[in-house]
N, C-alpha and C positions, 0 to 999 in steps of 0.2 A: 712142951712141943706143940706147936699150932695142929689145929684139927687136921688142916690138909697135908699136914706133913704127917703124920700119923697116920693118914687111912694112906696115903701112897707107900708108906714102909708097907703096911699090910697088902697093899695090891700088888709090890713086888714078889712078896713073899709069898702071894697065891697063885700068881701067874710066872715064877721063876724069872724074875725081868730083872735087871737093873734099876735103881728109884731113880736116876739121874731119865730115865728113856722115859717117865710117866710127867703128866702133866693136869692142870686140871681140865683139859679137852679131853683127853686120853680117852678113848674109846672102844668096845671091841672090835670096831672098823678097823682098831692100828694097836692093839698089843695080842701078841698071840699069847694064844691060851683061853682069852677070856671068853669062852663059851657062858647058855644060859646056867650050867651047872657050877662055873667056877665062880660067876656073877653070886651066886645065893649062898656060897662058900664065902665067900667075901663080906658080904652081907651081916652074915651071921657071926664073922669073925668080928668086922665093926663093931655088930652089939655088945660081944661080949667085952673085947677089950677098952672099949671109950665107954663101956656101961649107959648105954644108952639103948630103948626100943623104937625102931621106925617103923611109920607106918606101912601097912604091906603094899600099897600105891606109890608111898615115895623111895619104897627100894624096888618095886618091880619097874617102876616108867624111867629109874634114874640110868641113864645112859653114859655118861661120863662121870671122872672121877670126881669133878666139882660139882655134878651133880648129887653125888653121894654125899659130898663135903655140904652142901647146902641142905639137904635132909636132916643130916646131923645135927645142923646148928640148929634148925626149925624145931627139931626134936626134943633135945635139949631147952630150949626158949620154952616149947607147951609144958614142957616136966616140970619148971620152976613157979 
């Protein structure tokens, strides 16, 4: 499964959304739920299930789901 299709199943499943209603704009401007507390629940959920650590900059400034998706892949890139 592609990275951003992965962290959107988990952004559904942390903000009770639909994955069809998320996007990689998706923001907490436009899905409810996503407070800063659900944001770091998400976060964390990332790490654990794509087994990867972001840095604490590029998951606190990341504001969209593509922005998380691009954290990711960065992450991964410096791990290897």
């Amino acid at each position: 499964m592609e990275t951003f299709e992965r962290i959107r199943a988990l952004a559904a499943d942390v903000f009770g959304v639909p994955p069809s209603t998320l996007g990689p704009a998706s923001s907490p401007d436009d899905v409810p739920g996503w407070d800063s507390l659900q944001h770091l629940t998400l976060v964390a959920i990332i790490e654990q299930e794509l087994d990867v650590r972001l840095r604490d900059a590029d998951a606190a400034d990341a504001q969209t789901l593509g922005e998380l998706t691009q954290a990711v892949v960065r992450a991964r890139a410096e791990a290897a």
